[in-house]
PDB file of N, CA, C, O and CB in Angstrom:
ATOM      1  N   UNK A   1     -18.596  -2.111  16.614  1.00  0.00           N
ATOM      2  CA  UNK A   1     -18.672  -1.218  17.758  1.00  0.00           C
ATOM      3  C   UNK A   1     -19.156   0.147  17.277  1.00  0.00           C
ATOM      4  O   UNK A   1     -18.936   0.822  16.272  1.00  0.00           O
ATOM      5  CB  UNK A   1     -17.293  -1.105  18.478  1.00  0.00           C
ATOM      6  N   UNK A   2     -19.805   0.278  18.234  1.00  0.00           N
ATOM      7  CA  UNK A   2     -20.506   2.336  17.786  1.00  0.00           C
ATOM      8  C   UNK A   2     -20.146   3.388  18.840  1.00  0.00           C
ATOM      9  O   UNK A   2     -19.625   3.046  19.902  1.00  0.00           O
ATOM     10  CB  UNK A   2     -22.637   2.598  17.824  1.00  0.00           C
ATOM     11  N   UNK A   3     -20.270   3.968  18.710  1.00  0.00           N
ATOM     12  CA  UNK A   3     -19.823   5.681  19.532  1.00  0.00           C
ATOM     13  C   UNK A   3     -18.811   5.558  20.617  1.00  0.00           C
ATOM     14  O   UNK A   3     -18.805   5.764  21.831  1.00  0.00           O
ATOM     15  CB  UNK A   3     -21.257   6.518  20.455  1.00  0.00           C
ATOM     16  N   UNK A   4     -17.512   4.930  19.261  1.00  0.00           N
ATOM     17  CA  UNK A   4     -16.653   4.950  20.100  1.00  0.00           C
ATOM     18  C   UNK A   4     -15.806   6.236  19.854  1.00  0.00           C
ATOM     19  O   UNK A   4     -16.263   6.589  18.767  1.00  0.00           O
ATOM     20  CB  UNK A   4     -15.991   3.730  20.075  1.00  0.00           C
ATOM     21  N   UNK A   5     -14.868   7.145  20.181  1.00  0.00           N
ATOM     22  CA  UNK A   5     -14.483   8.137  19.985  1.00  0.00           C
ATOM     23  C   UNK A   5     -12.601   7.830  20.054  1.00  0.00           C
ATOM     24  O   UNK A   5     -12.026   7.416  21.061  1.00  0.00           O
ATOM     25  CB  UNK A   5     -15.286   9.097  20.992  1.00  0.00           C
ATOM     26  N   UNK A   6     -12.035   8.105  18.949  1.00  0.00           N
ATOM     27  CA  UNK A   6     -10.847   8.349  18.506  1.00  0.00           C
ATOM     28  C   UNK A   6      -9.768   9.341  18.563  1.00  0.00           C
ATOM     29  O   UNK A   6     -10.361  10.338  18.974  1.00  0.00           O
ATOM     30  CB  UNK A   6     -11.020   8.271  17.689  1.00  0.00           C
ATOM     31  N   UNK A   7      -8.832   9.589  18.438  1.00  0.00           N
ATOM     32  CA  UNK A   7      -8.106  10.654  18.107  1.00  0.00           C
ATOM     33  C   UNK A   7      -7.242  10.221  17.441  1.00  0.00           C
ATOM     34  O   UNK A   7      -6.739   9.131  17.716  1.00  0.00           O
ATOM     35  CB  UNK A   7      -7.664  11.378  18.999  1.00  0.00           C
ATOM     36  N   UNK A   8      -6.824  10.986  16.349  1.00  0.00           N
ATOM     37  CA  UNK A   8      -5.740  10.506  15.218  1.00  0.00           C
ATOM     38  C   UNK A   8      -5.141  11.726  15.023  1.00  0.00           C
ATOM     39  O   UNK A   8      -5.264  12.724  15.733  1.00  0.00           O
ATOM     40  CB  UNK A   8      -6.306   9.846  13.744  1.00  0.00           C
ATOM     41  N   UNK A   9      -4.377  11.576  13.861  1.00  0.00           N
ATOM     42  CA  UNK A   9      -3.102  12.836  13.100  1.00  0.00           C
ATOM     43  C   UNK A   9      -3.382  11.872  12.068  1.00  0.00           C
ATOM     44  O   UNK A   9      -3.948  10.801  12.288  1.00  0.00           O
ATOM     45  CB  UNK A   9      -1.041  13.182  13.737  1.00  0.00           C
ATOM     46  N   UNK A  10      -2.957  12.283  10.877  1.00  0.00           N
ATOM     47  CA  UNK A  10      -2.953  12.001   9.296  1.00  0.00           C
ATOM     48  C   UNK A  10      -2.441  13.185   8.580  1.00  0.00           C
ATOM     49  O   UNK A  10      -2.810  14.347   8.751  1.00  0.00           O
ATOM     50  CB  UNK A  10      -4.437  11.671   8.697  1.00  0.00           C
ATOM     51  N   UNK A  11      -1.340  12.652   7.570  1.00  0.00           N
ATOM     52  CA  UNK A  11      -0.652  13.325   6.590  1.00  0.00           C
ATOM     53  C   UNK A  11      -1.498  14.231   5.700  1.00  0.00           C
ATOM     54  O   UNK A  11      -2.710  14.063   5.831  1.00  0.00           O
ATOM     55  CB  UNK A  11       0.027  12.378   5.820  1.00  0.00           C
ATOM     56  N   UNK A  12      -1.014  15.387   4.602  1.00  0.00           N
ATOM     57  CA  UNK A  12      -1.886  16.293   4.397  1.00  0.00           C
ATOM     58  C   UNK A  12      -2.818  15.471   3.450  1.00  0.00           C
ATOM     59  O   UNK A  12      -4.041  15.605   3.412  1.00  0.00           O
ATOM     60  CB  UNK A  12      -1.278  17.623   3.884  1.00  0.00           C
ATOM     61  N   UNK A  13      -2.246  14.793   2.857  1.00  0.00           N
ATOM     62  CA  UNK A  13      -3.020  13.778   1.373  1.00  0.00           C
ATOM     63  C   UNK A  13      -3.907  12.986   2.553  1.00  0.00           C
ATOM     64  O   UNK A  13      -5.047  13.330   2.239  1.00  0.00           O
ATOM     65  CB  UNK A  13      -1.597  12.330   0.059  1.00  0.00           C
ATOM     66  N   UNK A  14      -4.028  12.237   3.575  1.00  0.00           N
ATOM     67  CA  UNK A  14      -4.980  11.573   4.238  1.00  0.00           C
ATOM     68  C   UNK A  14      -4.184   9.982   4.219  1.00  0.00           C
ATOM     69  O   UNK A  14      -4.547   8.954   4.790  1.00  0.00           O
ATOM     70  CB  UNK A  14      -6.574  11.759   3.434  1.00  0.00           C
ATOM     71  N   UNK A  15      -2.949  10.221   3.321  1.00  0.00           N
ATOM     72  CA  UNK A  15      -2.889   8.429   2.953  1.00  0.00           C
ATOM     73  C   UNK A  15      -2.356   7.485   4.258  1.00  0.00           C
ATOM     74  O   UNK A  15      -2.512   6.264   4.246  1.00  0.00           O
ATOM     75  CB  UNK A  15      -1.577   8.082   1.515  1.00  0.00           C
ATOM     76  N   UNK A  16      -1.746   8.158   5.318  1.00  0.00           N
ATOM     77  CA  UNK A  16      -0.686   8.027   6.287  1.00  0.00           C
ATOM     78  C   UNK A  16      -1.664   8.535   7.796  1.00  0.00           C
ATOM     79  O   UNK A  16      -2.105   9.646   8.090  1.00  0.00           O
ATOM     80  CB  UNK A  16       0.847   9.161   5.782  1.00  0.00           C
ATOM     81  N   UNK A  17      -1.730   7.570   8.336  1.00  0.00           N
ATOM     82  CA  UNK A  17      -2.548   7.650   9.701  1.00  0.00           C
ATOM     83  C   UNK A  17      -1.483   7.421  11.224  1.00  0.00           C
ATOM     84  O   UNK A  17      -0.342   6.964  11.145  1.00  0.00           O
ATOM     85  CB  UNK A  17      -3.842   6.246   9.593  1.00  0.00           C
ATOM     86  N   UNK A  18      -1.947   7.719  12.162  1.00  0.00           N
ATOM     87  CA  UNK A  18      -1.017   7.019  12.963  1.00  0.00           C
ATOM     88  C   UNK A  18      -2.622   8.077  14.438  1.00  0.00           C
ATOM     89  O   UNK A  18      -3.454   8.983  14.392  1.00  0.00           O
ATOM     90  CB  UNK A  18       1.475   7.599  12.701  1.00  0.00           C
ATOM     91  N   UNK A  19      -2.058   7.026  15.456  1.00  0.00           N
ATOM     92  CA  UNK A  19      -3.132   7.195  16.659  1.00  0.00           C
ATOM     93  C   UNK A  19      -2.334   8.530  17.705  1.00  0.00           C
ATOM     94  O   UNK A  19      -1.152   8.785  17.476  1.00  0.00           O
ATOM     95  CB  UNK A  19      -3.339   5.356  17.691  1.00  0.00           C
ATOM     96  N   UNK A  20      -2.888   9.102  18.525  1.00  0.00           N
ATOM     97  CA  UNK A  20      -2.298   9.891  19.268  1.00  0.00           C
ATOM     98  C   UNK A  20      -1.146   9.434  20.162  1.00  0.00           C
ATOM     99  O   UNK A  20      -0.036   9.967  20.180  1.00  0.00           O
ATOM    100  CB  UNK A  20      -3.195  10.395  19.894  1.00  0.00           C
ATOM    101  N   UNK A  21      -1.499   8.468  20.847  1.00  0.00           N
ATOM    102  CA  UNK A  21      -0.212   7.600  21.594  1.00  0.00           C
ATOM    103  C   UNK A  21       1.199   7.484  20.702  1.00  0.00           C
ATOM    104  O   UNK A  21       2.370   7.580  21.070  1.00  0.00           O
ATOM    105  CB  UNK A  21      -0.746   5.886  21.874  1.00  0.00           C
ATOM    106  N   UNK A  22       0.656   7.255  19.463  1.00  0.00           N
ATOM    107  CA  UNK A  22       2.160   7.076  18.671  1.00  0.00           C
ATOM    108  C   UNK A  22       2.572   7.820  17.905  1.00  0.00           C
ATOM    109  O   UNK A  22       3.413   7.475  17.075  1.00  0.00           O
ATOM    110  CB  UNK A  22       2.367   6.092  17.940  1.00  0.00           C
ATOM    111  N   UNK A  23       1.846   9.660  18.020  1.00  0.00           N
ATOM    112  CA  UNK A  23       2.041  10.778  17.459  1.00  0.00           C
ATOM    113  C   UNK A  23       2.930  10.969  18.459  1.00  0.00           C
ATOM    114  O   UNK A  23       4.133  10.915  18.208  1.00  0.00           O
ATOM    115  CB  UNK A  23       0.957  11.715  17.156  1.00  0.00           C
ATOM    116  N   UNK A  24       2.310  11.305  20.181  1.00  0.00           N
ATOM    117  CA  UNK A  24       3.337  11.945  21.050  1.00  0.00           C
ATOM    118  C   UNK A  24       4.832  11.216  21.037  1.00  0.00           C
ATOM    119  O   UNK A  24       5.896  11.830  21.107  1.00  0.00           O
ATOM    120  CB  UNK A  24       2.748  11.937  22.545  1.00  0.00           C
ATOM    121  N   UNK A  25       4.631   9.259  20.894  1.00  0.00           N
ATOM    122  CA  UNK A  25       5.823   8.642  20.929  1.00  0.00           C
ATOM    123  C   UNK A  25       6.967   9.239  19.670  1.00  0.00           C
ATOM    124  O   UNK A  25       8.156   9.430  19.928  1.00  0.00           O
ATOM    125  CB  UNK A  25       5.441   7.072  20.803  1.00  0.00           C
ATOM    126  N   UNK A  26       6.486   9.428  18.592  1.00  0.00           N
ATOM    127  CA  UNK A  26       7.788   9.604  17.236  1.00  0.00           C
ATOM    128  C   UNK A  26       7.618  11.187  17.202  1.00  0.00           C
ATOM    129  O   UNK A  26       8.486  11.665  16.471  1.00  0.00           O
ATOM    130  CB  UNK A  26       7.372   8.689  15.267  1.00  0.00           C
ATOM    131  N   UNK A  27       6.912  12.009  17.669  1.00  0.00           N
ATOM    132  CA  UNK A  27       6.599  13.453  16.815  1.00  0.00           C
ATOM    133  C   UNK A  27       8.425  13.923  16.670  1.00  0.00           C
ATOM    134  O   UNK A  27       9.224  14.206  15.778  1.00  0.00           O
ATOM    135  CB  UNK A  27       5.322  14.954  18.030  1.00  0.00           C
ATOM    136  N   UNK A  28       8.409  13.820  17.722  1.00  0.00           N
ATOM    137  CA  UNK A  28      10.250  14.493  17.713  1.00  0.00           C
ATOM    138  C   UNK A  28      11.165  14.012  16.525  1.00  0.00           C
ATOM    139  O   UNK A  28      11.751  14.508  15.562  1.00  0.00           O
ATOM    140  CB  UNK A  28      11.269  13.865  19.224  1.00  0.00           C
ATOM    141  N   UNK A  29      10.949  12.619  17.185  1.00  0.00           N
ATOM    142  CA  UNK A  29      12.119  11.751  16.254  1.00  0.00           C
ATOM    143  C   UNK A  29      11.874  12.102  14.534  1.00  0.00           C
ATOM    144  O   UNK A  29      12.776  12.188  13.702  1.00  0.00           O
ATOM    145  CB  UNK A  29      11.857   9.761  16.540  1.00  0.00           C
ATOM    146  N   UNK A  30      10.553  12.255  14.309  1.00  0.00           N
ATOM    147  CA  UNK A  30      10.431  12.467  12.583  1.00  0.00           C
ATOM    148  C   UNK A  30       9.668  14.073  12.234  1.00  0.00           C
ATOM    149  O   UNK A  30       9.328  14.425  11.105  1.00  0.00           O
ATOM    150  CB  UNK A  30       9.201  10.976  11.810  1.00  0.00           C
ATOM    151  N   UNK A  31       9.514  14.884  13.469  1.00  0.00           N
ATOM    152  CA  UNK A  31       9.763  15.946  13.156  1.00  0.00           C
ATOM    153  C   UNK A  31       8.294  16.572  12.581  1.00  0.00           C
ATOM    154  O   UNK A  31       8.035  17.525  11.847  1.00  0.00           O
ATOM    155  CB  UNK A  31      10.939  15.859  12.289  1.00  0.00           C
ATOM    156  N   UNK A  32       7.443  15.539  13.296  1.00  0.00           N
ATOM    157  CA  UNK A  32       5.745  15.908  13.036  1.00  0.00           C
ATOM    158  C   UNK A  32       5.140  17.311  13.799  1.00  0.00           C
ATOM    159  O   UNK A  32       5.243  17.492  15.013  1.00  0.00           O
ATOM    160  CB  UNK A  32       4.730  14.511  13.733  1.00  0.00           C
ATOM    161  N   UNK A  33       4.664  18.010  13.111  1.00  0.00           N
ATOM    162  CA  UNK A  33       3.896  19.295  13.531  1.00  0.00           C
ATOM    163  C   UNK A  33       2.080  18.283  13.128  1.00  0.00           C
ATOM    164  O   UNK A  33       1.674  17.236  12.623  1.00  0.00           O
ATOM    165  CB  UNK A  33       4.495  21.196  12.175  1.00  0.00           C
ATOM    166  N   UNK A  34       1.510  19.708  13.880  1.00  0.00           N
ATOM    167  CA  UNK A  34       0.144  19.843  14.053  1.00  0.00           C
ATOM    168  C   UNK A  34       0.124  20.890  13.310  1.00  0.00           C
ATOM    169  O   UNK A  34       1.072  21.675  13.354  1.00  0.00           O
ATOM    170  CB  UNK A  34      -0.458  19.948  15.385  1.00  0.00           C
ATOM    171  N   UNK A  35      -1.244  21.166  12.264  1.00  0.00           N
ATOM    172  CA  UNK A  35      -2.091  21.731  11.702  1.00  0.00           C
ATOM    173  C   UNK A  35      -3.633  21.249  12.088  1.00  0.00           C
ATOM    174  O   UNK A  35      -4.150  20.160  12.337  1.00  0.00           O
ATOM    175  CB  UNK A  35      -1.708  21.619  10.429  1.00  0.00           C
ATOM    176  N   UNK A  36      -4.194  22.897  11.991  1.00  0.00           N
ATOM    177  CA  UNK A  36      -5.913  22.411  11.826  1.00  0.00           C
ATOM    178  C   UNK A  36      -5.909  22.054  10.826  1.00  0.00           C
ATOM    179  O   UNK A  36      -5.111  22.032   9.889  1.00  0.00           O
ATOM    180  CB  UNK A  36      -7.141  23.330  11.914  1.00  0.00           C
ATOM    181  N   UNK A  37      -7.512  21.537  11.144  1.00  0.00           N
ATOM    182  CA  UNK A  37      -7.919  21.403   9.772  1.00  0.00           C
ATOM    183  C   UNK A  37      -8.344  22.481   8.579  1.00  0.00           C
ATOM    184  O   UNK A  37      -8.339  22.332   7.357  1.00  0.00           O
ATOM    185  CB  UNK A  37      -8.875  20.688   9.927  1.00  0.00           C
ATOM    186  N   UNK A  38      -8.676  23.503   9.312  1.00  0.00           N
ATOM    187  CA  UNK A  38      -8.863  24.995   8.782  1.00  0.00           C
ATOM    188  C   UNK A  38      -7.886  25.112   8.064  1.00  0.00           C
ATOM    189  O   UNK A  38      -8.151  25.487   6.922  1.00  0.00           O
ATOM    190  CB  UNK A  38      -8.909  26.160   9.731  1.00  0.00           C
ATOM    191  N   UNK A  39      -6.483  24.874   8.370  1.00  0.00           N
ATOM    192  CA  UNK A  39      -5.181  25.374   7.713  1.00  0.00           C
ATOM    193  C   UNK A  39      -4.846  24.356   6.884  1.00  0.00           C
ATOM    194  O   UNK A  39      -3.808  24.627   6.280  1.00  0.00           O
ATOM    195  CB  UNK A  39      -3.991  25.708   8.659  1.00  0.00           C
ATOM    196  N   UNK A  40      -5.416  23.014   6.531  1.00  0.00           N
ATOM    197  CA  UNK A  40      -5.145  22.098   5.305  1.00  0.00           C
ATOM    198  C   UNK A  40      -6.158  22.789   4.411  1.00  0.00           C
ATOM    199  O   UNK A  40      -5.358  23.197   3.568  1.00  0.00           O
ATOM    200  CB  UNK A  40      -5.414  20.339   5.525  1.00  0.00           C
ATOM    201  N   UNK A  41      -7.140  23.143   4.055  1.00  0.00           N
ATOM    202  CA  UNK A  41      -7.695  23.188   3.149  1.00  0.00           C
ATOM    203  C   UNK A  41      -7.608  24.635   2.994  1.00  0.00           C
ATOM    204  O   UNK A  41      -8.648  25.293   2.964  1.00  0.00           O
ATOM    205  CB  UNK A  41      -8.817  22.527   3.189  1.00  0.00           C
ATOM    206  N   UNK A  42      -6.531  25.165   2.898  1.00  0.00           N
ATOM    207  CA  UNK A  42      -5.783  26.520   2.789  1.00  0.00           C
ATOM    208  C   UNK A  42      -5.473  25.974   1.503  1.00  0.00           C
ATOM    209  O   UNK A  42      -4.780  26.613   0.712  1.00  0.00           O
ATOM    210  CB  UNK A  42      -4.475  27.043   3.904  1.00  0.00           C
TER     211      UNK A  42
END
């Protein structure tokens, strides 16, 4: 498939992925913040 368009979150190392649906579902429970990307490569 091509130009399909995504949204993700991933840990600062990249190793750990997870989709937006199941960012909003756990963010609380494990206490996930948002960073840009500007502010990882700080």
């Amino acid at each position: 498939m091509t130009n399909i368009e995504c949204e993700f979150y991933c840990t600062k190392d990249m190793r750990w992925w997870v989709c937006k649906d199941c960012f909003e579902d756990f963010k609380d429970k494990f206490g996930w913040t948002v960073k840009s990307a500007d502010e990882l490569l700080d």
